[in-house]
C-alpha positions as CSV (number, residue, x, y, z in Angstrom):
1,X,38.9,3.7,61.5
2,X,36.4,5.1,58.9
3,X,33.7,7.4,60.0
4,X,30.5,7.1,59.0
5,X,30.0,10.1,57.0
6,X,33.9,9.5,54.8
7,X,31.5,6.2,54.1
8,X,28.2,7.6,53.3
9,X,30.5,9.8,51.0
10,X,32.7,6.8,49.6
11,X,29.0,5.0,48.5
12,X,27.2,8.0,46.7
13,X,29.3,7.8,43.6
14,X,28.2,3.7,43.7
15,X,24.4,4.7,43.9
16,X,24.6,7.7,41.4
17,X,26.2,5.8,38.8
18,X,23.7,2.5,39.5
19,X,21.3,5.4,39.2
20,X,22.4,6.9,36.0
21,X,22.4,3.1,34.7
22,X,18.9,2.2,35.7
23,X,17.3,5.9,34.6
24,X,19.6,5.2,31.4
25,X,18.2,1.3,31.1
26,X,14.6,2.7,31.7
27,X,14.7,5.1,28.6
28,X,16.5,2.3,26.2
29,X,13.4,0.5,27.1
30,X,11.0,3.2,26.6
31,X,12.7,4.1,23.4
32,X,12.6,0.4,22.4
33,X,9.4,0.1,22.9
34,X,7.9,3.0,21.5
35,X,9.9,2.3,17.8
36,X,7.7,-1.2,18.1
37,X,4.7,0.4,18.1
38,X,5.5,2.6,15.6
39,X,6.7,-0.1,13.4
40,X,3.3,-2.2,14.4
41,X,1.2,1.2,13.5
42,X,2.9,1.6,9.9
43,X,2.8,-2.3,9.2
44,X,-1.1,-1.7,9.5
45,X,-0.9,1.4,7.3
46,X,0.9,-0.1,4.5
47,X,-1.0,-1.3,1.1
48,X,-1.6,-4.5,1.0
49,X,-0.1,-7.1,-1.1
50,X,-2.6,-10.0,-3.0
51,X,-1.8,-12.4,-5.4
52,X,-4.3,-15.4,-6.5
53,X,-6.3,-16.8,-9.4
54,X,-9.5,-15.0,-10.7
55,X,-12.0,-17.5,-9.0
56,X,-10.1,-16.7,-5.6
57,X,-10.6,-13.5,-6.2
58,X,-13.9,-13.3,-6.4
59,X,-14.2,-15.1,-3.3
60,X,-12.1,-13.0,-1.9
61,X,-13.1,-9.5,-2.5
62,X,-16.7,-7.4,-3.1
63,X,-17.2,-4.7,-4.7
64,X,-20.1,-2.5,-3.1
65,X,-22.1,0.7,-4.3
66,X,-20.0,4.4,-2.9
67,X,-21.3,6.1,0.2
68,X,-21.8,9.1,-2.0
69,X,-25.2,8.5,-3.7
70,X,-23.8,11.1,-6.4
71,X,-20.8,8.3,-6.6
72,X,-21.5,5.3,-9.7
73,X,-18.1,4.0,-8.8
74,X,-18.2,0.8,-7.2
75,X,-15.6,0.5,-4.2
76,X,-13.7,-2.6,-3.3
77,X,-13.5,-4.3,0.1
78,X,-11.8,-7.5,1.4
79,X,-15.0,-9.6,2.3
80,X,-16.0,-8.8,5.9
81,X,-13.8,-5.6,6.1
82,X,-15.6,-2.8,6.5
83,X,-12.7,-0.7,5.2
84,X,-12.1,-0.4,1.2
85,X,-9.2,-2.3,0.3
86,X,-5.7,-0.4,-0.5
87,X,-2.7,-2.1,-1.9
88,X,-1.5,-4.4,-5.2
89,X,-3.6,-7.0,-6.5
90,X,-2.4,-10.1,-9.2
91,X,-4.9,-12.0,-10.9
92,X,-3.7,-15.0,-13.0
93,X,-4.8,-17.5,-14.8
94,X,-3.8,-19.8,-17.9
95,X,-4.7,-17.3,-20.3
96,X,-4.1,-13.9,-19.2
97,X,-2.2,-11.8,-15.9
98,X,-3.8,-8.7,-14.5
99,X,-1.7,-5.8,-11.9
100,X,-4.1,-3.5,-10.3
101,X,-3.2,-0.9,-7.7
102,X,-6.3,0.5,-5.4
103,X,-5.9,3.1,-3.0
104,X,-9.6,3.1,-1.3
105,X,-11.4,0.4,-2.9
106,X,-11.1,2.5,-6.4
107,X,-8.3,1.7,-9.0
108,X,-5.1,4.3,-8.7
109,X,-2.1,4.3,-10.4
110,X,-1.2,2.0,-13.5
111,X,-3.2,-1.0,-14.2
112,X,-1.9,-3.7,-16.2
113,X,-3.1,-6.3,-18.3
114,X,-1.1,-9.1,-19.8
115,X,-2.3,-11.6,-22.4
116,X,-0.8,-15.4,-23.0
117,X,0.4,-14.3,-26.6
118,X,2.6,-11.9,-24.7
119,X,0.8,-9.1,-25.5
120,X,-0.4,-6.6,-23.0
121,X,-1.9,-3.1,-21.7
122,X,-1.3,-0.9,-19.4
123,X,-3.3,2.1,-18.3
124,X,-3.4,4.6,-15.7
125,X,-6.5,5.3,-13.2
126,X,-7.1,8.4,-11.0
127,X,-10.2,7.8,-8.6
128,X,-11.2,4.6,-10.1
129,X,-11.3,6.1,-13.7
130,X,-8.9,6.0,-16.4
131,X,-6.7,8.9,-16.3
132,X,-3.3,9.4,-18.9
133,X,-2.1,7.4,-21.4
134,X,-3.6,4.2,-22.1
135,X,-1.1,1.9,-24.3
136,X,-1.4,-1.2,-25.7
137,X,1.7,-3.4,-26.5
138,X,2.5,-5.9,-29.3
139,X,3.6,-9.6,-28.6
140,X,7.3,-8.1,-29.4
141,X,7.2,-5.0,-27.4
142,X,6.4,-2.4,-29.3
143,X,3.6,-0.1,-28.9
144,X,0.7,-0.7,-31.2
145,X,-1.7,2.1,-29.9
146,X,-1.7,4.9,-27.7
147,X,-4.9,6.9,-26.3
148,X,-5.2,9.4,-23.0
149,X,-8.3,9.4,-21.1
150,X,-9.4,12.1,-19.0
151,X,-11.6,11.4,-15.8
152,X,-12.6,8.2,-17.2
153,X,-13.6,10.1,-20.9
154,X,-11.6,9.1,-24.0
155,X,-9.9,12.5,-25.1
156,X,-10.2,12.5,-28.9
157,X,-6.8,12.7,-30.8
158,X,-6.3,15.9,-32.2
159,X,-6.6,15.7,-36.5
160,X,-3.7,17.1,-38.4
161,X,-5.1,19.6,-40.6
């Protein structure tokens, strides 16, 4: 005959281990659930991407006077977001393509501009101004013209003497 206390001892191995399994179950599920919100909260951090025709565009977006009164840059919003817009935008049409990166409703990063003959530009923009090299590109590729802007000012090129 089995006493009761050799079978109180026999079934606390049983519960700690269906212990150790549901504490262990509990934190998957925790951890599980805290890398989804994570994910969700990065997701809504991201740039956004936008691709569309011209007309959509302007249908789309709105372009609204700074905050800062000292501030003649315009700033870009998705119409009826009251947050300035971050992310890629393509424009197309039949006769020409454009890239833009914003980063706070102003232009940031390289801006490109592509014409039907296969031509294009591409330009570089700090705060919504131009900002580096600004080159233009012939219908074959190469590199027609080359000028550098500084806080949206042309920097003169420099005269051999």
């Amino acid at each position: 005959m089995i006493s009761g206390i050799s079978l109180l001892n026999n079934l606390q191995p049983v519960r700690f281990n269906r212990l150790l399994f549901l504490l262990g179950y509990l934190v998957l599920i925790l951890f599980l659930d805290s890398c989804a919100e994570n994910n969700h909260e990065s997701k809504q951090e991201d740039d956004v991407e936008w691709k569309g025709a011209f007309e959509t565009f302007e249908n789309t977006f709105e372009k609204k006077p700074s905050l800062d009164s000292t501030d003649p840059e315009e700033i870009l919003y998705l119409k009826g977001d009251g947050q300035p817009f971050s992310g890629s935008i393509e424009r197309n049409s039949t006769s020409r393509i454009s890239l833009d990166e914003y980063d706070n409703g102003r232009l940031e990063g390289v801006s490109v501009r592509k014409s039907a003959d296969g031509s294009w530009v591409e330009a570089k923009y700090k705060d919504g101004k131009l900002h580096g090299k600004m080159t233009f590109y012939g219908t074959n590729g190469e590199i027609r013209s080359v000028m550098y802007y500084q806080n949206g000012n042309l920097i003169p090129p420099k005269v051999a003497d």
